[in-house]
N, C-alpha and C positions, 0 to 999 in steps of 0.2 A: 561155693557160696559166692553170690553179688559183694563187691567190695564196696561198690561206689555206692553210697548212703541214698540218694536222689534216684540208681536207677531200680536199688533196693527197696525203696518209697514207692516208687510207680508199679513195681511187680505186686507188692503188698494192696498197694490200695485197686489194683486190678481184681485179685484177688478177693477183697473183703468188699465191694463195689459187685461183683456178680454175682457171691454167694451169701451177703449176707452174714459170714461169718463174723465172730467175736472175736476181741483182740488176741483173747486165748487158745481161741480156736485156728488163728491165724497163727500165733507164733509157734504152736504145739506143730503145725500144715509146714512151717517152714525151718524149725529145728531152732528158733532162735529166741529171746525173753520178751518176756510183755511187754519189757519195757522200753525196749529196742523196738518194738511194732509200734507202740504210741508215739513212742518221739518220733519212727520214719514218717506214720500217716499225718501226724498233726506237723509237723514243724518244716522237714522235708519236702516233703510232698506242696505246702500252701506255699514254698517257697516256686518249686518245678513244674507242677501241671494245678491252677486252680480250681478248673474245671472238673477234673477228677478229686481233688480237695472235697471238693461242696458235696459231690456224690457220696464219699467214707465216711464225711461228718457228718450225713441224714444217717448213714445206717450205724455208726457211731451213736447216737443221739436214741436213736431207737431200740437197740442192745440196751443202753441204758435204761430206758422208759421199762423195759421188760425182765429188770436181772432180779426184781424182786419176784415175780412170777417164775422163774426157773429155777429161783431158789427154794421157793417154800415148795415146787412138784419134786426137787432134788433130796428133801427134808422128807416127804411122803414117802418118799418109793425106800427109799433106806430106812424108815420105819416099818412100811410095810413086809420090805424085807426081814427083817428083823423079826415082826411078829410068826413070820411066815416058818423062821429057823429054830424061835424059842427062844431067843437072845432079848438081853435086855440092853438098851442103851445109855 
């Protein structure tokens, strides 16, 4: 694993910059905590490379715009499930 916080930032926000990934989805891709991914892309990263900054915090910003829409199809399909098994929730 990257020790160096800043070159750890840049690997991440490379990462979440091409694929669109989620913070969760990033730190689940690199074995490490959410909260470790948010402070590398927001805090490290606006410090080391800005220009890749500005890229993570559109798709940053946009995850966001959308987590209430993946939550209520995440709420769906686990009910649909559920009806599907006989189970109640």
């Amino acid at each position: 694993m990257v020790t160096n916080a800043n070159e750890r930032a840049r690997m991440l926000g490379e990462y979440i910059a091409a694929t669109g990934a989620t913070v969760r989805a990033a730190a689940q891709r690199f074995e490490i905590s959410k909260s470790t991914v948010y402070s590398d892309v927001t805090v490290h990263l606006r410090e080391s490379d800005r220009a890749l900054f500005e890229k993570v915090r559109r798709v940053l910003e946009k995850n966001k715009a959308e987590r209430h829409l993946r939550g209520g199809l995440a709420t769906r399909k686990r009910w649909q499930k559920a009806q599907e098994q006989g189970d109640e929730l």
